[in-house]
C-alpha positions as CSV (number, residue, x, y, z in Angstrom):
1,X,21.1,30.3,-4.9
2,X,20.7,33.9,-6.1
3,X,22.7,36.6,-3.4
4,X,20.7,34.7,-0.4
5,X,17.5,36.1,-1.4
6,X,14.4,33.6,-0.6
7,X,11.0,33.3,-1.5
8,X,7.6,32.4,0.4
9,X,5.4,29.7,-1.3
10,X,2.6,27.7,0.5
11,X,3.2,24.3,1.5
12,X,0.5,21.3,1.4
13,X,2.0,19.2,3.8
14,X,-0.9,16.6,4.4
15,X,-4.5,16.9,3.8
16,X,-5.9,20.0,5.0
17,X,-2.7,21.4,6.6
18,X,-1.0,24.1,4.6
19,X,1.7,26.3,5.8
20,X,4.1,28.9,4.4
21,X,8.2,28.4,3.8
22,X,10.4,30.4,2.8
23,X,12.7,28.7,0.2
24,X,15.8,29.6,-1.8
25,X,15.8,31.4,-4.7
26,X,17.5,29.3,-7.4
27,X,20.4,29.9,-9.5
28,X,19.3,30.8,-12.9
29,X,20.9,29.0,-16.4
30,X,20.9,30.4,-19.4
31,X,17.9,28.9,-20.7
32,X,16.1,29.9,-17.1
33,X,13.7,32.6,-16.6
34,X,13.0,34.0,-13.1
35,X,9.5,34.8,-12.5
36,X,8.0,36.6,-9.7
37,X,4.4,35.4,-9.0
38,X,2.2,38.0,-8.6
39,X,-1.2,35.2,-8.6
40,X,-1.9,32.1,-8.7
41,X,-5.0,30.1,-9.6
42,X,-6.4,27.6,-7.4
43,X,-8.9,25.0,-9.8
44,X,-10.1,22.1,-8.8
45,X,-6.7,20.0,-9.1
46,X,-6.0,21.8,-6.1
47,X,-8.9,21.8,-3.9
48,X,-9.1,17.9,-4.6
49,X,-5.4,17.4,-3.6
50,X,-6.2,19.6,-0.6
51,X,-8.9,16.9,0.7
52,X,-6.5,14.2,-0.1
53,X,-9.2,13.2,-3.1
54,X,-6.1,13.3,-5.6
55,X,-3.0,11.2,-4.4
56,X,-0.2,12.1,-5.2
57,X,2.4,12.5,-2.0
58,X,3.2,15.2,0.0
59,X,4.6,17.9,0.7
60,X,4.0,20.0,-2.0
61,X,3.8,23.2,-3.5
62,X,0.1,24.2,-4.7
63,X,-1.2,25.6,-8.0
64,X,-0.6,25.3,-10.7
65,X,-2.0,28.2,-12.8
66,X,0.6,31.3,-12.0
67,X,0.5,34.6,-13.6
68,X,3.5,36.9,-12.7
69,X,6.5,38.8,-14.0
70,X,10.0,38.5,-15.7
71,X,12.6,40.6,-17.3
72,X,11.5,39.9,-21.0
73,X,13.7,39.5,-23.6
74,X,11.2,40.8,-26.0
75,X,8.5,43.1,-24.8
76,X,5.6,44.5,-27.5
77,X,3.3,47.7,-26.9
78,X,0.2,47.9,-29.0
79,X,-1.8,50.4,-26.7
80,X,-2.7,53.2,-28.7
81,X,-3.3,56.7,-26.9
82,X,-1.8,55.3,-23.4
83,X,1.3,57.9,-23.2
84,X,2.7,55.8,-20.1
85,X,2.7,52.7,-21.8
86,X,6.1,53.3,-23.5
87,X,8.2,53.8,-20.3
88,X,6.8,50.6,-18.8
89,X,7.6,48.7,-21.5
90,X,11.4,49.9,-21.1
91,X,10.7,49.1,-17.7
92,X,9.7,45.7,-18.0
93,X,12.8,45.0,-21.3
94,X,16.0,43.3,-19.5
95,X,19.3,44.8,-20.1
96,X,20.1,44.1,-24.0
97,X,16.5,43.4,-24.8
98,X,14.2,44.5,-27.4
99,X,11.0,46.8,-27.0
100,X,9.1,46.9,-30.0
101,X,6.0,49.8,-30.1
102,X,3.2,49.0,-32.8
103,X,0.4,51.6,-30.6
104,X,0.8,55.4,-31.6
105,X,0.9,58.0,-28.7
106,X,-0.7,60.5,-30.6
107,X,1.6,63.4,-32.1
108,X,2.6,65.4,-29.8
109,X,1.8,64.0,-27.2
110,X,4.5,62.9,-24.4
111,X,5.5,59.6,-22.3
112,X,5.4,60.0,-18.6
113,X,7.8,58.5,-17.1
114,X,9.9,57.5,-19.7
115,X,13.9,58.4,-19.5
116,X,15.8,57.9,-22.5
117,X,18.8,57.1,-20.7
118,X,17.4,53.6,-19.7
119,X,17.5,53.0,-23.0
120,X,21.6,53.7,-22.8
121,X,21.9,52.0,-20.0
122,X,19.8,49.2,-20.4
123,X,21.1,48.7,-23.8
124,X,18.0,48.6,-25.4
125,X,16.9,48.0,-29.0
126,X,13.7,49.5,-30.3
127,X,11.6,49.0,-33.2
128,X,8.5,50.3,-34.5
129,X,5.4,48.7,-35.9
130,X,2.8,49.8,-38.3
131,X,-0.1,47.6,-39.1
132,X,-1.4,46.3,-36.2
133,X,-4.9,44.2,-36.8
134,X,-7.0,46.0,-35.2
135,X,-10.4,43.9,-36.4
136,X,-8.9,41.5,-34.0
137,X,-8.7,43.6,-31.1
138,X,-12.7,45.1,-32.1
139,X,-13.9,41.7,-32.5
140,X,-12.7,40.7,-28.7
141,X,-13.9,43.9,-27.1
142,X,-17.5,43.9,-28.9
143,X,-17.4,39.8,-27.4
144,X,-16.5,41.3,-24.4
145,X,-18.9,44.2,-24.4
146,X,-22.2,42.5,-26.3
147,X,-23.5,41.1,-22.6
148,X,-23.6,37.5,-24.5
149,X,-21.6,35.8,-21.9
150,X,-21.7,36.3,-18.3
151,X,-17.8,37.0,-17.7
152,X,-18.8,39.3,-14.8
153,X,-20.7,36.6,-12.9
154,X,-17.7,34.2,-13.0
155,X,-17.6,33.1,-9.0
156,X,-14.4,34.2,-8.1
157,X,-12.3,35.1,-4.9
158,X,-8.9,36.6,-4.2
159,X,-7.0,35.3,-1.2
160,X,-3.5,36.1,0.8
161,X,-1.1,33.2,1.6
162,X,-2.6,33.2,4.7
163,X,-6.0,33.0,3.9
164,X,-5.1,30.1,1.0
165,X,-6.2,27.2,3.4
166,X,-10.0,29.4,4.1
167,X,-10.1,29.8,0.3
168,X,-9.5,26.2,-0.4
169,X,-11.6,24.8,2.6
170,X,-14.5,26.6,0.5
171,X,-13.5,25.7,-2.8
172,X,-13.8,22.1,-1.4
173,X,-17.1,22.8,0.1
174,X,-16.1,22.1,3.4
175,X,-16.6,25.9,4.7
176,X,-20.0,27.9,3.9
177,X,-19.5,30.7,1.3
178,X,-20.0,30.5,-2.6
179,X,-17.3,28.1,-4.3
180,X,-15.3,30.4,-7.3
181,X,-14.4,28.9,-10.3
182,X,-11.3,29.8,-9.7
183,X,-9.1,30.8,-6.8
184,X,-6.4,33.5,-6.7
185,X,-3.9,33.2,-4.3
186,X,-1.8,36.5,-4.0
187,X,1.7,36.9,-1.7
């Protein structure tokens, strides 16, 4: 266990019944990466083993599709003209990492928020890019922008731990409201 500390995850105990625990944080190897969830996706995987539809035993822990954070080894900043990206990326480096900036600030132009001395302390090593692709990045963003896809009308619905069992209940089609392509479940 890591210093006592514990986490809360949902818990699909039997069909339909889902409750929160509290469990122990693991002890991490050196291989091991600690993330802390900040989402996670419910598809329909999960709305099926919900119903019972898709055997597969209980108890269990949920989803399957999580999005969160951990202290990166390596972290990269290509924003360009986002001053406050720089500290966060010092933020987000662990101790001995490496932060490596390929965005330009803009001359002159100062980082809020950024203290060199986490770099000291942190142990930090950073490097600097030039030559980022930025037809890459154009092409995405006109995609994104040209109206050709509907990304906006995506069904979607963000849910607490509490309200996990509401959001699947609809997902499943069991409770009136408009089914999302995808969940979010957030602690």
């Amino acid at each position: 266990m890591c210093d006592g500390a514990v986490a809360r995850a949902l818990v699909l105990e039997s069909p339909r019944h889902l409750v929160v625990r509290e469990f122990p944080v693991p002890m991490l190897g050196d291989d091991d990466a600690l993330v802390r969830v900040a989402a996670c996706a419910l598809c329909g995987t999960d709305h099926e083993q919900y119903t019972g539809e898709l055997a597969g035993g209980f108890a269990f822990v949920p989803g399957h599709e999580t999005v969160g954070t951990i202290a990166a080894d390596v972290v990269v900043d290509v924003t360009a003209k986002a001053p406050a990206a720089f500290a966060q990326t010092i933020a987000l480096a662990r101790p001995a990492g490496t932060v490596v900036v390929a965005g330009t600030r803009g001359l002159g132009i100062d980082a809020p928020g950024f203290s060199p001395d986490m770099v000291v302390f942190k142990e930090l090593r950073i490097l600097g890019a030039l030559g980022v692709d930025v037809t890459a990045y154009r092409a995405a963003v006109e995609l994104l922008a040209s109206g050709r896809y509907p990304f906006e009308s995506l069904p979607r619905r963000c849910a607490g731990l509490d309200e996990a069992d509401d959001l699947l209940a609809v997902m499943a089609g069991e409770r009136d409201g408009a089914a999302p392509v995808h969940g979010v479940i957030t602690p």
